[in-house]
C-alpha positions, 0 to 999 in steps of 0.5 A, spaced: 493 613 514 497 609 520 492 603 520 493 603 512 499 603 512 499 596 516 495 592 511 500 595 505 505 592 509 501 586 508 500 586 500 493 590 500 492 596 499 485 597 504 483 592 510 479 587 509 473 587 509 467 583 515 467 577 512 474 577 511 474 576 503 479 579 499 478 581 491 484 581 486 483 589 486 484 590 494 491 586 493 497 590 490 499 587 484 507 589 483 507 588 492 514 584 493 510 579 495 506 578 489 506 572 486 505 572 478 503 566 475 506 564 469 505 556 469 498 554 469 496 548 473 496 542 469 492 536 469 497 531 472 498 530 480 502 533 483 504 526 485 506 524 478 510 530 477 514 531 483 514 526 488 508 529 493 503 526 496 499 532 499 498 539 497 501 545 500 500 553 499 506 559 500 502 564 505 505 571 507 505 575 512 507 582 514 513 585 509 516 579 506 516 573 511 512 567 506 511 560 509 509 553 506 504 550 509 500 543 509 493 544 505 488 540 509 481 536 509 482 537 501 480 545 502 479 549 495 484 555 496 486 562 491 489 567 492 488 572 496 484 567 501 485 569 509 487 563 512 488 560 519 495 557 519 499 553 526 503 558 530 507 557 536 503 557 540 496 558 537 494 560 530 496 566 525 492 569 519 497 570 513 493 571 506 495 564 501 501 567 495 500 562 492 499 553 491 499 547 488 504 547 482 508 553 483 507 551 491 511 546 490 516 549 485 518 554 491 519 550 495 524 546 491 527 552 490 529 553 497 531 546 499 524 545 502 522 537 504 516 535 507 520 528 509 525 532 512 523 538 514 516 539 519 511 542 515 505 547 519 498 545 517 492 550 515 487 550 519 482 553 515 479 558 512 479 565 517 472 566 520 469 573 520 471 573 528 478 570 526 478 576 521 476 581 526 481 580 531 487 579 526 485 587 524 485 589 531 491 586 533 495 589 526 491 596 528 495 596 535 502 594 531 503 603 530 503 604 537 507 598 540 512 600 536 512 607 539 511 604 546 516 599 546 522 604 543 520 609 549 522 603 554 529 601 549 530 610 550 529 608 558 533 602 559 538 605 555 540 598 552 544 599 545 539 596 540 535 599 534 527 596 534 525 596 527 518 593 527 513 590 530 508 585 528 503 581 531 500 574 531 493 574 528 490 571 534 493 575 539 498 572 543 504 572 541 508 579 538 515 579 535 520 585 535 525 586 530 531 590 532 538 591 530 544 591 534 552 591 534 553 587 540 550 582 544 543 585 548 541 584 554 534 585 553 532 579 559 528 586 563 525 589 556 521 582 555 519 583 563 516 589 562 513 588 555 510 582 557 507 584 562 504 591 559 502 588 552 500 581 556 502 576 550 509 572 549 513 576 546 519 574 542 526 578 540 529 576 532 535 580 530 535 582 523 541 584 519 542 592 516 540 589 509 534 587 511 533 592 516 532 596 509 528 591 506 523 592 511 523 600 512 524 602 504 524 608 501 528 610 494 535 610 492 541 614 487 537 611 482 530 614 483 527 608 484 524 604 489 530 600 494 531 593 490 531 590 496 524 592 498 522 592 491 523 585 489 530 581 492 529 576 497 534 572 497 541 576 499 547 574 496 554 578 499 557 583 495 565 585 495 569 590 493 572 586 487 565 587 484 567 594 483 573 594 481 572 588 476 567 594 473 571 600 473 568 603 479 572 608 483 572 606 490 569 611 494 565 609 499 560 613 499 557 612 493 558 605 494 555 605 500 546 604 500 541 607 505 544 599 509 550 602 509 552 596 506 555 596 499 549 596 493 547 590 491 546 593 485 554 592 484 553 584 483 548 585 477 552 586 472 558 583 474 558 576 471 558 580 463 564 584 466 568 578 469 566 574 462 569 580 458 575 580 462 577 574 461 579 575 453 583 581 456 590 581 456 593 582 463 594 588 466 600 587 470 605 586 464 608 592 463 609 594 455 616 595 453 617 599 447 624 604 445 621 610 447 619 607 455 616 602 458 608 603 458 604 601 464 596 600 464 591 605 467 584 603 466 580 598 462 574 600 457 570 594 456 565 596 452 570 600 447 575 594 448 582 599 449 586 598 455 589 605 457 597 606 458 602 611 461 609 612 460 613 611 467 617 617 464 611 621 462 605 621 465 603 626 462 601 621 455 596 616 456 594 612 450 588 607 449 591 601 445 586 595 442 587 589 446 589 586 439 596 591 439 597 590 447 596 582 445 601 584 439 607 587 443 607 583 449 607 577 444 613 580 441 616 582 447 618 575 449 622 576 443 626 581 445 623 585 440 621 592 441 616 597 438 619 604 438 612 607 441 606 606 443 603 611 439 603 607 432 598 603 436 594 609 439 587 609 438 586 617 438 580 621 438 579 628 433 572 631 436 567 625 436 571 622 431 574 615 433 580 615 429 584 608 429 591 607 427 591 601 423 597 595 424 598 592 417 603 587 416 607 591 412 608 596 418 609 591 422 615 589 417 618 596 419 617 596 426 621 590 426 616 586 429 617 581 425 622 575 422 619 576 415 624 579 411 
């Protein structure tokens, strides 16, 4: 189940098989690095479309690291074929995402010119050899992880390994880890080096994508959405929760990253946009009675709730409409007796509005009608 585990991690659900074909039901259709296509290739070149002259495909490997590469020798790749592409040094194995127009879609969407940008080429399609040895490297993935946190422990370097994963022709092997400080890990690579016998490479990932690598479930009871499916992380402030009018706590706020959610700024855009027809919530209300500060807002009930200072105790939610109405008048000098003439009251589940006609406002003196 350990050595399954490796290939789930890779977008299969069962190895490959010796020759090294993939069929669309060994690949897991709702894996993150799963392609849908919902444009389907058209008769135009892709010349006439974009500007490319030469054909390029997406190829993944381990968890989410997906790369373009150069399609030579006019191959005839699908998805699903396992691949020989250039590595640094030697050659990897990765499995092709996708190719031809939503290729090249993707790579304008993340800011990818091959003028500009070096693009590593496709060697060919893997061989059953190429296949095996790429499984018997993936297979020894589990226990160089154990291995090398055993000599992290020894060294007692302050540093967190998360995962392991080795090129496909077995030369190279790249450790994940996290760590606060800076890490002197000039020892630890001597000594991987010579036990493992390949080059080895540190890459410093962050606690976001930390959980995006390892998984597991969140308050909502579903999978992690950034093992699930976000690629892409955008920075989320605490203004995203108090825009939405949730309490600050932190550990409520916080995710298995020990960052804020991410989920926070997904809704965030429809509450800044509603917002904005709301009146400021600074301005006090200032009425016969007392003067009236704000609490909360509710958007969706579009009330704005407010307090006397004198008189906490009385807390009334008022329509935008009347909070725009009293302020209006208030930079009159005029002065309604309460704010329980514009309340909106609830009487069991029953919502019960006061309703403001012209003709109440002419006897709060709201008005120069006569």
């Amino acid at each position: 189940m350990e050595n399954y585990q490796q290939y789930l991690q890779r977008g299969l659900n069962k190895p490959p098989g010796p020759s090294g074909a993939i069929s669309i039901r060994e690949m897991i259709s709702c894996s993150k690095m799963s392609v849908f296509p919902y444009i389907k290739q058209t008769g135009c070149s892709l010349t006439d479309v974009f500007g490319f002259k030469k054909e390029y495909a997406e190829v993944r490997f381990k968890h989410n690291r997906k790369e373009f590469f150069e399609i030579c020798h006019d191959m005839k790749l699908t998805v699903g074929d396992i691949v020989a592409v250039e590595g640094n040094p030697g050659h990897d194995i990765g499995i092709i995402s996708t190719s031809g127009y939503l290729a090249i879609r993707q790579m304008i969407r993340k800011n990818i010119d091959p003028e500009k940008h070096e693009v590593k080429k496709i060697f060919r399609k893997a061989k059953a050899s190429d296949v095996q040895r790429w499984m018997m490297s993936v297979e020894n993935e589990p226990s160089a992880l154990k291995r090398t946190r055993r000599v992290i422990l020894d060294l007692r370097l302050d540093m967190k390994l998360n995962d392991v994963e080795f090129q496909g022709d077995g030369t190279k092997v790249i450790f994940y880890y996290t760590a606060e400080d800076r890490v002197d890990f000039r020892e630890l690579i001597k000594i991987l080096a010579r036990e493992f016998r390949v080059r080895v490479e540190m890459k410093q990932i962050g606690a976001r994508q930390e959980s995006a690598r390892l998984g597991g479930l969140g308050p909502c009871g579903r999978e992690l959405c950034c093992a699930a499916w976000i690629n892409n992380f955008q920075s989320v402030s605490t203004q995203s929760a108090r825009t939405q009018q949730i309490v600050l706590n932190p550990q409520k706020l916080a995710g298995q990253c020990t960052k804020l959610k991410c989920c926070l700024n997904f809704e965030y855009p429809v509450y800044a946009e509603a917002l904005k027809k709301f009146p400021d919530s600074n301005i006090n209300l200032r009425t016969k009675k007392g003067v009236g500060t704000h609490i909360k807002s509710d958007i969706f009930r579009n009330l704005m709730w407010y307090t006397y200072t004198d008189d906490k105790s009385c807390i009334l939610g008022l329509s935008t409409e009347s909070v725009n109405l009293i302020i209006e008048q208030n930079k009159k000098g005029k002065f309604p007796p309460n704010l329980e003439d514009f309340a909106k009251m609830t009487d069991g589940n029953v919502d019960i509005e006061h309703a403001v006609g012209q003709d109440d406002i002419r006897k709060m003196g709201l008005t120069d009608d006569k």
